[in-house]
Structures are given as structure tokens and as C-alpha cells.
C-alpha positions in Angstrom: -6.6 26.1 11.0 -3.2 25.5 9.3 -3.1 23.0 6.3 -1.4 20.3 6.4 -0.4 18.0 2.7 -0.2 14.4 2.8 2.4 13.5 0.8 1.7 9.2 0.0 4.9 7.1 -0.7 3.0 3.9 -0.4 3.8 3.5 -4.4 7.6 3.9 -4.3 9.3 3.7 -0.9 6.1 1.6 0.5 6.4 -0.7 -2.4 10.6 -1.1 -1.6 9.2 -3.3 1.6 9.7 -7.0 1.2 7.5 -8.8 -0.2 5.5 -5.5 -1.8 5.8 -5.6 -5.2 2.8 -5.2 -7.2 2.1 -5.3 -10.8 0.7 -2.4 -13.1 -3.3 -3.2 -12.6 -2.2 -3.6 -9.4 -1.1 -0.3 -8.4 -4.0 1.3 -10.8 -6.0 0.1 -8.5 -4.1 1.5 -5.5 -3.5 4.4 -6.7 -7.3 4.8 -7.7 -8.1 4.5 -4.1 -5.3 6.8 -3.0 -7.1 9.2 -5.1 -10.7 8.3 -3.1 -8.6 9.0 -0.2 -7.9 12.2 -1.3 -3.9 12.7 -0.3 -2.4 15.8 -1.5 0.2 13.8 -4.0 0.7 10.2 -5.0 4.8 9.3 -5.0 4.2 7.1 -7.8 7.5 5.6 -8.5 11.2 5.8 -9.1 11.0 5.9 -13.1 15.0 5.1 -13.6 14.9 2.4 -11.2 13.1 -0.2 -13.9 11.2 0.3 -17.1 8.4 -1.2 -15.0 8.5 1.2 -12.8 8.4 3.6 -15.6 5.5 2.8 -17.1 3.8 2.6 -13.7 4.4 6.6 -12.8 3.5 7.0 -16.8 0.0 5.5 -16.4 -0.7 6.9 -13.2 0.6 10.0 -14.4 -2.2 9.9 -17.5 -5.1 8.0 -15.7 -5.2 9.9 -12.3 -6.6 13.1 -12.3 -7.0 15.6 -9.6 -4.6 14.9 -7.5 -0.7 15.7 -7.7 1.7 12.9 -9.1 5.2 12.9 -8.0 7.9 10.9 -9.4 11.5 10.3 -7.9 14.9 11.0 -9.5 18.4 11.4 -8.4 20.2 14.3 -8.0 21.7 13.9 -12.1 20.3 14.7 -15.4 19.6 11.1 -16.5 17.3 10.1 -13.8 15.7 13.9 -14.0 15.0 13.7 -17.6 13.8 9.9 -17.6 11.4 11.3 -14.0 9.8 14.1 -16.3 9.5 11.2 -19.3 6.7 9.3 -16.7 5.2 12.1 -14.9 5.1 14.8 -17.6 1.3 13.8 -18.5 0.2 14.2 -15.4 -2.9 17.1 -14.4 -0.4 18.1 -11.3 3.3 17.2 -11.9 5.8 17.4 -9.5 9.3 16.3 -9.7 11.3 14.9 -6.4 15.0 14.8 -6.3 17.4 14.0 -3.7 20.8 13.5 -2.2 22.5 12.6 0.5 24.0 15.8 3.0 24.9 14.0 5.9 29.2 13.7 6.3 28.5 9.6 6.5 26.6 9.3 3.4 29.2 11.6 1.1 32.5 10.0 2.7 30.9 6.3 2.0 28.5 6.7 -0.6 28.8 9.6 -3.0 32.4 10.4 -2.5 32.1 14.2 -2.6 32.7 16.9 -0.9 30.1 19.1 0.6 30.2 22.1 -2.1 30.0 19.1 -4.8 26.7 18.1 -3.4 25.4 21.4 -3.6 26.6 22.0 -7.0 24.7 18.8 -7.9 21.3 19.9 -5.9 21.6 23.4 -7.2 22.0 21.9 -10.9 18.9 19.2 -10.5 16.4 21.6 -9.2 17.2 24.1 -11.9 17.0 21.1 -14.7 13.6 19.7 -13.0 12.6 23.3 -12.8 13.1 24.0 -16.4 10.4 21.0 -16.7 7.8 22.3 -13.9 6.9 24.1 -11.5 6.1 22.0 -8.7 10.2 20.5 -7.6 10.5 18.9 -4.3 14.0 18.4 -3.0 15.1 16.1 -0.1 18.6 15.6 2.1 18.8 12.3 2.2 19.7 11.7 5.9 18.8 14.9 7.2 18.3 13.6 10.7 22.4 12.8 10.7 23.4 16.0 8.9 25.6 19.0 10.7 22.4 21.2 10.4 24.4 24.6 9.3 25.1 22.8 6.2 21.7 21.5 5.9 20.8 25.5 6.0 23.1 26.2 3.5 21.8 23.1 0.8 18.3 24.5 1.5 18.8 27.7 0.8 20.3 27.1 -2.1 18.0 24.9 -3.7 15.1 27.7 -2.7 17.1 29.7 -4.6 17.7 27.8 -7.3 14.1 27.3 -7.9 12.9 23.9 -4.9 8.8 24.6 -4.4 9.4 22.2 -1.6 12.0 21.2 0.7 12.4 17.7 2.8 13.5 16.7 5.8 14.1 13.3 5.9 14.9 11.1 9.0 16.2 8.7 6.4 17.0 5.8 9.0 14.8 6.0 11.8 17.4 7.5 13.9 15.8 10.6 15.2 14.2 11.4 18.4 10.6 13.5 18.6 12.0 16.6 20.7 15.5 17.0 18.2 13.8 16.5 15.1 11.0 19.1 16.3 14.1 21.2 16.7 15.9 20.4 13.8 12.7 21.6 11.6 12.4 25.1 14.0 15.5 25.5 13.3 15.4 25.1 9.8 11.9 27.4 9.4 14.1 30.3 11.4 16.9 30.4 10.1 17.3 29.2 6.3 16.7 32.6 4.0 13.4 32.6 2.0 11.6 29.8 3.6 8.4 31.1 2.9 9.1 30.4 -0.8 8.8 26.5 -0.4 6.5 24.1 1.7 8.6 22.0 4.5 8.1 18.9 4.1 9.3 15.6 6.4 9.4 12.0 5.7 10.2 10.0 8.7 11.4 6.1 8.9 10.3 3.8 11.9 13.7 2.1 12.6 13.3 3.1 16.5 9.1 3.2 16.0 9.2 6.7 16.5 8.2 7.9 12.8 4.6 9.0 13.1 5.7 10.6 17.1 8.5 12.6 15.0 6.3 13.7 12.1 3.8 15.2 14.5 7.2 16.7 16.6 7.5 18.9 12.8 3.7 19.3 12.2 3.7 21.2 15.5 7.5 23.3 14.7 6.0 24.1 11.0 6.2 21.2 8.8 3.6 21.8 6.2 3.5 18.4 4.6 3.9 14.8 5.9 5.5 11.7 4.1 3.9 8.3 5.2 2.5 5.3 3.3 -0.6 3.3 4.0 -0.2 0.9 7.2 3.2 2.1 7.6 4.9 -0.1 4.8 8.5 0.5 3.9 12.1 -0.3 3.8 13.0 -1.9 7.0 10.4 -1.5 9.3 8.7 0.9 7.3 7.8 4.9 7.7 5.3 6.7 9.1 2.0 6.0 8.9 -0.4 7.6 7.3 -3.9 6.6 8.7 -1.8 7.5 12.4 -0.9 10.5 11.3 -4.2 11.6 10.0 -6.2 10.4 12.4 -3.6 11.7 15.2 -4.5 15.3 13.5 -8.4 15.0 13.7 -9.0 13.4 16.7 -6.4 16.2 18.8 -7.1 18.6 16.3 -7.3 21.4 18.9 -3.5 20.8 20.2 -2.2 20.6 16.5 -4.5 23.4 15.2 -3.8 22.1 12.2 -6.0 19.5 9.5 -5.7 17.4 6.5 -8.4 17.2 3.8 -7.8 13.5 4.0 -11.3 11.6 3.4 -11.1 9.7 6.5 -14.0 7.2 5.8 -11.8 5.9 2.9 -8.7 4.8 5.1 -10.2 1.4 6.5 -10.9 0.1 3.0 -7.5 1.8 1.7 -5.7 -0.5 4.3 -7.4 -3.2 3.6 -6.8 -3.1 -0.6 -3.1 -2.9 0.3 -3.2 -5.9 2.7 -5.4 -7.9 0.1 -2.9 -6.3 -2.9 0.2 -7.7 -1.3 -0.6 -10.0 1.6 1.3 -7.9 4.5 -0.9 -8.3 6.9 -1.7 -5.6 9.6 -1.2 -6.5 13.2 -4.1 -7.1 15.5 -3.3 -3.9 17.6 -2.5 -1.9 15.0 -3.8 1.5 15.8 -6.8 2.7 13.4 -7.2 -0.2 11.2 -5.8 -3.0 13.7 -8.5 -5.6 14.0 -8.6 -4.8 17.9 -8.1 -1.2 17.3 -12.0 -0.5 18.3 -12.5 -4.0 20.2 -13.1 -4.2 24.1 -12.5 -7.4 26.0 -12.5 -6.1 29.8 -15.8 -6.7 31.5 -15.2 -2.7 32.6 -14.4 -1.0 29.3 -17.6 -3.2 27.9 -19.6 -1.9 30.7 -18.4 2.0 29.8 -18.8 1.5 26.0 -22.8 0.4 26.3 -23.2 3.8 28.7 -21.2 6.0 26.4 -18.8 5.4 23.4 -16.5 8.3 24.5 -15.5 6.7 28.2 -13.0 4.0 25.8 -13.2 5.4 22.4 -11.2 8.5 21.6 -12.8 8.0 17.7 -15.7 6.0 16.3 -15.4 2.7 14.0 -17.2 4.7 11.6 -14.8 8.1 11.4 -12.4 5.3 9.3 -14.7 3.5 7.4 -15.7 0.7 9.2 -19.6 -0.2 8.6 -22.0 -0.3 11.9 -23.2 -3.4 11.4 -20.7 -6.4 11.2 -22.9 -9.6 10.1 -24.7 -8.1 7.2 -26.6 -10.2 4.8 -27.6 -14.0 5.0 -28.6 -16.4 2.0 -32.4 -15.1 1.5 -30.9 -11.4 0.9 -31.1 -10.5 -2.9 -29.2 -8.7 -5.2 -30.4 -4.9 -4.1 -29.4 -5.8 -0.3 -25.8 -7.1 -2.1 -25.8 -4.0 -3.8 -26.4 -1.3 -1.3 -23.7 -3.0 1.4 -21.4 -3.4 -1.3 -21.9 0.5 -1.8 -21.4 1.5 1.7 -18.1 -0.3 1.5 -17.1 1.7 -1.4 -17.7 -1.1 -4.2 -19.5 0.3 -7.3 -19.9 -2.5 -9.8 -21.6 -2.6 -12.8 -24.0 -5.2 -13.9 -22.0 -7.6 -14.8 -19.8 -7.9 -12.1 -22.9 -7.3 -9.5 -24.1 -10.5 -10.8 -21.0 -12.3 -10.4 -21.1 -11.3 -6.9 -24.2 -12.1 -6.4 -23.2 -15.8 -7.9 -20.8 -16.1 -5.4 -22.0 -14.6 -2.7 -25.5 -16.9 -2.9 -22.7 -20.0 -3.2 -21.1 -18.6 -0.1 -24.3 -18.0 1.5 -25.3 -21.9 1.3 -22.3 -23.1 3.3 -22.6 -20.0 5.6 -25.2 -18.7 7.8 -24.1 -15.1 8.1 -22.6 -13.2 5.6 -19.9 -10.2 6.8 -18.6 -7.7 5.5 -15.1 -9.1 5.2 -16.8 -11.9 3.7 -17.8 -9.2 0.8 -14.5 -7.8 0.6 -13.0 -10.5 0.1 -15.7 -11.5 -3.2 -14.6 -8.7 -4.9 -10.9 -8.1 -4.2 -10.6 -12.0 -4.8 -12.9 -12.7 -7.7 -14.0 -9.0 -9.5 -11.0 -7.6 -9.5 -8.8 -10.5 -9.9 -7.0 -11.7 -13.5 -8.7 -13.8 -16.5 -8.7 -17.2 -14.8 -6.9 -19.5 -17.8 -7.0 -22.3 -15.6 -10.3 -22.5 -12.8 -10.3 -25.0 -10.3 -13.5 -27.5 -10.8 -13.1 -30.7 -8.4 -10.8 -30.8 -6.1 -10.5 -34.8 -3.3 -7.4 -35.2 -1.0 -7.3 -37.6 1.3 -4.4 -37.0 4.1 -4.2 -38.6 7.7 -2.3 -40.1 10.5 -0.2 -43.2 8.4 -1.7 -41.7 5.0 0.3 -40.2 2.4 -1.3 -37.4 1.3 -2.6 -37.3 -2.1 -4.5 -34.9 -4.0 -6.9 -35.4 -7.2 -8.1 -31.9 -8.9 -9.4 -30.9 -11.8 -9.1 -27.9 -13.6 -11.4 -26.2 -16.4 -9.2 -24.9 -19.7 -11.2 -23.2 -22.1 -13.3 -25.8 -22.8 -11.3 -28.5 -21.5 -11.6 -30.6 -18.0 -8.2 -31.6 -16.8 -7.3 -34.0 -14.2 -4.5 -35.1 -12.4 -3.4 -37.0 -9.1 -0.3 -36.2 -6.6 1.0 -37.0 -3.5 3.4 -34.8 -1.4 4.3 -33.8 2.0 1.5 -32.8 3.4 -2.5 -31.7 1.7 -1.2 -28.4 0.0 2.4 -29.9 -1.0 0.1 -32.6 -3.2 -2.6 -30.4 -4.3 0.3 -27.7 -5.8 2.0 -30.5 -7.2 -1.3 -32.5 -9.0 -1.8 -28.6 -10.2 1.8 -28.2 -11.1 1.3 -32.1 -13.3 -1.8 -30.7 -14.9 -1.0 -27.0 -16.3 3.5 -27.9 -16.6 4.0 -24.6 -15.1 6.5 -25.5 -12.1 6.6 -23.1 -9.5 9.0 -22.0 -6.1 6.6 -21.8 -3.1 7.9 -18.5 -1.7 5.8 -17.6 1.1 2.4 -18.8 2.0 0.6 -17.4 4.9 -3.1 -17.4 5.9 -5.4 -15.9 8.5 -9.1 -15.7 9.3 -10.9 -12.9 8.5 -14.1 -13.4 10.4 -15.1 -15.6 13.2 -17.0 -19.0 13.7 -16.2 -22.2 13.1 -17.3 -21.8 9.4 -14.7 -18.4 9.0 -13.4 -17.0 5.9 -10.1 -17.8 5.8 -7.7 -15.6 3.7 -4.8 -17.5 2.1 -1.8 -16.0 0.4 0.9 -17.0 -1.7 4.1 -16.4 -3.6 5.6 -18.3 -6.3 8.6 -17.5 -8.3 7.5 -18.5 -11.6 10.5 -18.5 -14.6 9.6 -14.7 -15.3 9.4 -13.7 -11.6 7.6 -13.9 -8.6 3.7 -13.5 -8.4 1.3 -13.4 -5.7 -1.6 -15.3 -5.3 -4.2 -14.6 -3.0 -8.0 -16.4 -2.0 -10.3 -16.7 0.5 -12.4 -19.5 1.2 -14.0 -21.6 4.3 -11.9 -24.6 3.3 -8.4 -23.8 3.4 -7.4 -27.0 1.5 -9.4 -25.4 -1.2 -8.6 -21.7 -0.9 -4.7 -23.1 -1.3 -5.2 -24.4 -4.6 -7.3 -21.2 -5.8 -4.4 -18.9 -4.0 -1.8 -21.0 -6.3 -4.0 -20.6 -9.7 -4.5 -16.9 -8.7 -0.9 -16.7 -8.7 -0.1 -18.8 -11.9 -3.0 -16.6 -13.7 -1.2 -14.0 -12.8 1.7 -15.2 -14.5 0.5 -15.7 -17.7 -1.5 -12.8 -17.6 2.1 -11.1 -17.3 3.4 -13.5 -20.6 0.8 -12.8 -22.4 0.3 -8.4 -21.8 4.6 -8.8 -22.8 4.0 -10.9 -25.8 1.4 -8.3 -26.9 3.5 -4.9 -26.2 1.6 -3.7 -23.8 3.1 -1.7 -20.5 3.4 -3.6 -17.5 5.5 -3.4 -14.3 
């Protein structure tokens, strides 16, 4: 069975999307799970791009072990040197350069002819080579490039040193049966090809990205490109639990396999969506909430006789539990502890028995506990920032002729604070009685909320952005009062903020 390496972006071009940014704990704790996952590399970051980014591919570099760190640089000795800077600590380095081949991108971009562009590959490979081993390099628009001189820049780069070689369909503009072509083509005909791993990384411009990664998996790709729930610039690249999933469950057309943990990819989607509030879409395939659902009296009917008449996979292949409504309020800590466990939670005392605190206050206004329910506990409340200010007491009174005003209290320190505001609607006055109490003003960027289980007493999941004077930071809660789940979403994100202030103001490395 041929090998295939899962090459995961979701840190650097996944992280490009709108609206994707995360902070350094933040994509620790990604890139901890990524590792759980068990994808070939991590693509960690763009270390010229930002010091923040910098110190990002640095710490991951240092803190993640067993797995192979990759960090992106230009085609030029700055961004090369600065790349090696982040990554150099890492157990499995790997340095990725690009540039641009196609005859758009060097007339408009670069401004260079085609020897000048291999001059500057040949020279960056050698330079990243001189650093390690392990040196990917990619054609930036591959897809759109006149693929003799594609040839040419790959075998060049071999040449010069490239342990892998990319093929990147850089805007989504390639077709399944041409870019299975394109990568035959490239496999036969470009000298010393058995001295590199081909690699593609496919964008979803024209939704074909995961259908053209699997076109090169079956003409001789040997690793994939993707990110976690397809995140991206635009609308995003392949993704990976597709991909993965695509492999194992027709494994016997591909005749090829990832050593992806599979069981890992349902919680991995659902850290990212909790991490940055891009929310997956109901039919998302593998992790869509109606991926594994059946409405239609007939497919029900099939599914109680045998799982395999509608379902090509099982729930519990990704990750997802058996049992949906798990614990209730008379369940005790050891019950708490075992579900959290089989959704890949390992807490230590303390944070089991602030759980368990807020799971028992959760279980008094609910009668069944599930296991989003728990997920949302821990991403929400264990994992979450020091809470500087905590919402105590919280009284609106809105209505048909009423102007809505808000009263809430918050705990500092020691300290109980309260304040009253009105504003356009129940959230406008509770954000701005919040906004009275703690003199931090913020921009309401985005605010979106879903449920995330059923019932009239559902858990729903709010989150927020607010540009803050030293950025924009998200804010995310869940709750079965939305009113209230607002105001903690907005403290979360104002928490977050001076969590930021205060790491700076003490020298530490953040991003």
C-alpha cells in the first residue's frame, strides 16, 4: 500500500482566511492536536511575515515533538535565514520555499524573466539546504505554468538539493483530469524524480481542490497539502478530513493510506471552529452536523437493518462518541471524567473539578447533558484566559415600546462592579453597561451564534470579535441564555485583550 504524507497548512495558509487569526496559546493548542492527529508535518507559519508569526513557528518548533515542522520563506536569503531562525529547534525541520513560474505571475508580479526565477530557486534551496536536510520547494501557480518550464525549475531545484517538490494549483483554477496529467507528466518526464517526494497543494476557487488532490494521489503524488475543514485564502484549500477519509474509506481504488489517526479529526474540527468561530456547514462532508444524519423515512428504515445500506463510514471512524445525550445532573465526577476521556479531554485535578463545577451548574438548568455540552465546558472555561473581569449579575429588561437596558455586574479581584446601560437592542446595552464598568471601548466586529445541541433548553454557542486599541480579539461562550452567553463572549474577548497587554508588558512571546 503506497504512503501517502499529509502535509497540514491549517497554521499558515489556513490561518490567512478571514477572520482566522489566532494568538500564540492559541495555535499551541492547535498545533498540539494536529500532533494527536498525527499529520506527517505541521506548516507552522510564515516567520518573515510578522514577529508574531515568528515566535509562533519558534514555539512550535521547540514544544512539538515527533512530528515534522515546516516553516515558509520566499525564494531570497532574508526570509530563508529568518525561516531557519523559527524552525531550527525543531526534532524534524523542514524549510519551504517558493516562487512564482507561471508567465502571469513573473510579467505582473516578480518582473523577471524565466532564467531569473530559476537562478533564484536554484540559489534558495542551496541556502535552505546548507541549513537542513529536509527543503520543500513549490511553483507558485503551477496549475497556470507552460509545464516544459515547470520540468525545467524542478529539475533544477532536485538538483540543487529540493527533498520535495510542489505542485501548487495556487488559484483554484485547475480541473481533476489536467492536473492528474500535469503531475504524470511531471513524475515521467522531470530527471531524478525519485530523489524528492511530489507533493500538491490544491485551492478550492472552483470547489474542486480535494477532487484534484486525489486526481495526483492516483498519478503519483506522494504528499497532500490541505488544512482542517478546508480553511483558507478565498474559499479555502483542500480539505484534509475529505481527503483522508476519501483515502480510507476507497482505499482499494487508491491503493494508497495515510497514518492519519482518524478518530482525532472530529474533535480537530471542532477546536478549530471553537478556536476561531468559522463555523462548518451543516452538510459538510465528515464533520458536517448532517454528515451521518438521516431524515427520509427510507434511509431511517435501511440504517436500523444495516448501517452500510446509507453509510459508506461510521460516526465513530472520525471521532464522534456512540452515545449523544450522555450524563444528567445525578452523574458524578468519575462518569464526567471517563466521557471527557473518550472525547480526548485529559484534565488534571484541578481542572476536573472545575468541570465538574460547571457542569453540576449546567446540569440544574438542563436535563440532559451532551457531549457538545462538554466540549463546550472545556474549550470555553478550561482552556480559556485568566478571567480579570467575571461576570456576577447580569437584569435587562427589553420589549415591545421598552428601551432596552441592561444592569450587570462584574467581579474584579476582589471587587463587585456595577453599572446600567441602555442601547439598541439587549446585547447593544449589556456591551455597553460592560464597556461603562471596565473603560475598555471596543468595535463589535462580528458576532455570530448557533446551537449546538437541540431542545428548547440548547446550548447556544456565541462568538465575537472586537477590535480593541491593540487589535482585534475573539471572544467566544456558550450558554442556554444567549443574553448571558453575549456578555461572557465579550469578557472572553476583552480577557483576551489584556491577557495580550499584559504577556507584552512582561516580554514574553506572543503572536
Amino acid at each position: 500500500m503506497r504512503r501517502i504524507y499529509i502535509f497540514d497548512t491549517t497554521l499558515r495558509d489556513g490561518e490567512q482566511s478571514p477572520g482566522a487569526s489566532m494568538n500564540m496559546d492559541e495555535k499551541m493548542q492547535m498545533a498540539r492536536q494536529l500532533a494527536k492527529l498525527n499529520v506527517d508535518v505541521i506548516e507552522a507559519g510564515f516567520p518573515i511575515a510578522s514577529d508574531g508569526d515568528f515566535q509562533a513557528v519558534k514555539r512550535i518548533s521547540k514544544e512539538i515533538k515527533g512530528v515534522t515542522i515546516a516553516a515558509l520563506a520566499r525564494a531570497n536569503e532574508v526570509d530563508i535565514n529568518r525561516a531557519w531562525e523559527a524552525v531550527m529547534y525543531a526534532e524534524k525541520p523542514r524549510i519551504h520555499t517558493f516562487i512564482a513560474t507561471s508567465d502571469i505571475h513573473l510579467k505582473y508580479k516578480l518582473n523577471k524573466s524565466r532564467e531569473e526565477v530559476i537562478e533564484d530557486a536554484v540559489r534558495a534551496v542551496k541556502l535552505a539546504k546548507s541549513y537542513t536536510e529536509d527543503v520543500e520547494f513549490s511553483a507558485e501557480d503551477a496549475s497556470r505554468t507552460d509545464p516544459e518550464f515547470l520540468i525545467e525549475v524542478f529539475a533544477k531545484v532536485i538538483e540543487a538539493g529540493a527533498s520535495v517538490i510542489n505542485i501548487p494549483d495556487t488559484v483554484g483554477y485547475a480541473v481533476p483530469s489536467e492536473f492528474g496529467a500535469l503531475v504524470n507528466k511531471i513524475r515521467t518526464s522531470v530527471p531524478k524524480i525519485d530523489k524528492a517526494v511530489i507533493s500538491v497543494h490544491c485551492h478550492d476557487d472552483l470547489g474542486l481542490a480535494v477532487a484534484n488532490s486525489l486526481a495526483a494521489v492516483e498519478n503519483g503524488a506522494q504528499q497532500v497539502e490541505c488544512t482542517i475543514n478546508g480553511i483558507g485564502e478565498r474559499a479555502g484549500n483542500a480539505s484534509l478530513e475529505e481527503i483522508v477519509m476519501a483515502l480510507k474509506t476507497r482505499q482499494s481504488h487508491y491503493q494508497a493510506a495515510t497514518e492519519v489517526n482518524t478518530k482525532e479529526i472530529y474533535r480537530t474540527s471542532k477546536l478549530l471552529t471553537s478556536l476561531t468561530g468559522i463555523f462548518v456547514p451543516r452538510n459538510k462532508a465528515i464533520v458536517g452536523k448532517n454528515a451521518f444524519a438521516h431524515e427520509a423515512g427510507i434511509h431511517q428504515d435501511g440504517v436500523l437493518k444495516n448501517p452500510l445500506t446509507y453509510e459508506i463510514m461510521l460516526p465513530q471512524t472520525i471521532g464522534i462518541p456512540a452515545s449523544g445525550i450522555v450524563l444528567g445532573k445525578h452523574s458524578g465526577r468519575h462518569a464526567l471524567r471517563q466521557r471527557l476521556e473518550e472525547l480526548g479531554y485529559h484534565l488534571d485535578a484541578d481542572a476536573l473539578d472545575k468541570a465538574y463545577r460547571l457542569f453540576s451548574t449546567m446540569a440544574d438548568k438542563k436535563k440532559d447533558i451532551y457531549n457538545e455540552d462538554l466540549i463546550a465546558i472545556v474549550n470555553d472555561e478550561i482552556f480559556g484566559v485568566p478571567q480579570y473581569y467575571k461576570l456576577n449579575n447580569l437584569q435587562v429588561h427589553a420589549g415591545i415600546n421598552l428601551i432596552p437596558t441592561a444592569t450587570v455586574e462584574l467581579i474584579k479581584g476582589k471587587d463587585k462592579i456595577v453599572d446600567s446601560s441602555v442601547g439598541d437592542g439587549p446585547v447593544d446595552a449589556v456591551y455597553r453597561a460592560i464597556e461603562r464598568i471596565t473603560d475598555f471601548h471596543g468595535k463589535l466586529v462580528d458576532y455570530s451564534i448557533r446551537s449546538v445541541t437541540s431542545g428548547k433548553d440548547a446550548v447556544g454557542e456565541i462568538f465575537v470579535k472586537i477590535e480593541f486599541a491593540d487589535g482585534i480579539f475573539n471572544g467566544r461562550a456558550a450558554s442556554t441564555d444567549i443574553i448571558m452567553g453575549s456578555a461572557n463572549a465579550y469578557l472572553d474577548a476583552l480577557n483576551r485583550a489584556l491577557y495580550w497587554q499584559e504577556k507584552i508588558e512582561q516580554g514574553a512571546e506572543v503572536a
